[in-house]
Short mmCIF file of the C-alpha atoms (twelve columns), coordinates in Angstrom:
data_MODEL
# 
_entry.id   MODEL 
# 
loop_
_atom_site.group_PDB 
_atom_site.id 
_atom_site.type_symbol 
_atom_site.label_atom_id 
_atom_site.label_alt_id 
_atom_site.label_comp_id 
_atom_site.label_asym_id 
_atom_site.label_seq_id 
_atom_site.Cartn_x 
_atom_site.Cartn_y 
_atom_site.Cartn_z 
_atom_site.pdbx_PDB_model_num 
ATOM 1  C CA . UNK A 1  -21.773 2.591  31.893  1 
ATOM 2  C CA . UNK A 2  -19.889 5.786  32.239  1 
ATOM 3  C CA . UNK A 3  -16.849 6.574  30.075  1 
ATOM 4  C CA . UNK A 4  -14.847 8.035  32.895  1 
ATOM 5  C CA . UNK A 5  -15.231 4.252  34.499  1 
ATOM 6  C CA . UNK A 6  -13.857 2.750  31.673  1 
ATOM 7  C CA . UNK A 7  -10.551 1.631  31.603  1 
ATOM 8  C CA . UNK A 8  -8.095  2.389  28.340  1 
ATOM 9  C CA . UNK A 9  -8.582  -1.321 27.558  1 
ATOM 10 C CA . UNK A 10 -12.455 -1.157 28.146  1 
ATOM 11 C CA . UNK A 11 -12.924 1.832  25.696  1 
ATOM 12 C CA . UNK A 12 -10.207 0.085  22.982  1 
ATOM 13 C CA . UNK A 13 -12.595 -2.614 22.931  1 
ATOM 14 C CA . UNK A 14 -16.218 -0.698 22.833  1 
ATOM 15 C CA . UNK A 15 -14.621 1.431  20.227  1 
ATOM 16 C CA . UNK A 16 -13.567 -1.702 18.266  1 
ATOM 17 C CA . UNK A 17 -16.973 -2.834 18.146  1 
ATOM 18 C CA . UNK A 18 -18.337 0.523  17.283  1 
ATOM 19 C CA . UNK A 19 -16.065 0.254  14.364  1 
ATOM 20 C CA . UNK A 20 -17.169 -2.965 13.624  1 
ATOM 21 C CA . UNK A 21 -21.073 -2.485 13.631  1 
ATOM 22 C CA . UNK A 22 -19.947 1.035  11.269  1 
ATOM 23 C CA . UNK A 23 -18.352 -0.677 9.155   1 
ATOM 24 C CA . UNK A 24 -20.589 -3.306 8.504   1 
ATOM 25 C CA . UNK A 25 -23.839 -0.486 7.609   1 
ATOM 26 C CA . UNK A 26 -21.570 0.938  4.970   1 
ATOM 27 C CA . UNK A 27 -20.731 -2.299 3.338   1 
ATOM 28 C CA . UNK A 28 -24.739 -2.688 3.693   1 
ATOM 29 C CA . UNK A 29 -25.744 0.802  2.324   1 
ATOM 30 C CA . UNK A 30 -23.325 1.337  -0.349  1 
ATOM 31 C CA . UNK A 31 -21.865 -2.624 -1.528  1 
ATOM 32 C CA . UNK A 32 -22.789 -1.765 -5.003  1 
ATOM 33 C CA . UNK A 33 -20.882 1.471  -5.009  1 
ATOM 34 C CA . UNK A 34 -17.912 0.003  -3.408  1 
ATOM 35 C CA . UNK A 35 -17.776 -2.815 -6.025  1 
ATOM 36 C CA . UNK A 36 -18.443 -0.519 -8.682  1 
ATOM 37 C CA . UNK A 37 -15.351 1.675  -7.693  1 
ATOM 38 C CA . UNK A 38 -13.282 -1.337 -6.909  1 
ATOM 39 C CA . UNK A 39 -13.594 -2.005 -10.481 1 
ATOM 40 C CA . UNK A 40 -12.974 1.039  -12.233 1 
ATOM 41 C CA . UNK A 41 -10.186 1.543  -10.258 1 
ATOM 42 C CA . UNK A 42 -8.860  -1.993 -11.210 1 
ATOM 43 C CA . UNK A 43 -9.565  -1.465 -14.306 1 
ATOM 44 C CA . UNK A 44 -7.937  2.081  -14.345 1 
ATOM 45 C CA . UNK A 45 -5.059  0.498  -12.971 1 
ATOM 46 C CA . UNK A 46 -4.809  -1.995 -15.633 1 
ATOM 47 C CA . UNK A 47 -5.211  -0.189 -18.028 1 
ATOM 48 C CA . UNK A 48 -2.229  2.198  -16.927 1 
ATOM 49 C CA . UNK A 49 -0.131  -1.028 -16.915 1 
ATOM 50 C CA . UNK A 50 -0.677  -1.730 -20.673 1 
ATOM 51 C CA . UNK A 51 -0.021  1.812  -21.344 1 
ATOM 52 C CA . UNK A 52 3.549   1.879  -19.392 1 
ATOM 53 C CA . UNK A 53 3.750   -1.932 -21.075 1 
ATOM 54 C CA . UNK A 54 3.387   -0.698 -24.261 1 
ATOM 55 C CA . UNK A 55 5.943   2.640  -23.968 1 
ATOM 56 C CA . UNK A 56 8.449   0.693  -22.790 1 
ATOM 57 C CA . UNK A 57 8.271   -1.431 -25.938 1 
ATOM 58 C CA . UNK A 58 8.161   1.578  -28.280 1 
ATOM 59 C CA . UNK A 59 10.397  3.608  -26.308 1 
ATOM 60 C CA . UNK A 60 12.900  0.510  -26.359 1 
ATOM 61 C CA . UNK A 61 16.080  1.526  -29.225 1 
ATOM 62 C CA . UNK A 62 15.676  -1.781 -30.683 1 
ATOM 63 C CA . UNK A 63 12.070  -1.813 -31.159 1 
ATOM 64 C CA . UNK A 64 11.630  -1.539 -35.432 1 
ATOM 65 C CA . UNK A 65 8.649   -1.243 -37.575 1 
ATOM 66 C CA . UNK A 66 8.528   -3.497 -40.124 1 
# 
């Protein structure tokens, strides 16, 4: 199989594949790292929530300490 016999359609698909079989040795190699960092950044995220949350309530004119 030569690439110059392939049609556009023909490399589209063997490139889809490639990106396939790629994708799924990352996932293998590094799962732990990508859960780890899907985490922190969910937790990051949530965290930023509570903060903006929280300003918006002190920040708010009729917001009083008692």
């Amino acid at each position: 199989m030569k690439w110059e016999n392939l049609t556009e359609a023909q490399i589209a698909w063997v490139l889809c594949n490639l990106h396939e079989r790629f994708t799924q040795l990352l996932w293998d190699r590094y799962e732990k790292e990508f859960l780890n960092w899907a985490m922190d950044e969910n937790d990051r995220k949530q965290m930023e929530k509570m903060c903006q949350r929280n300003s918006m309530i002190y920040l708010n004119p009729s917001f009083r300490k008692n």
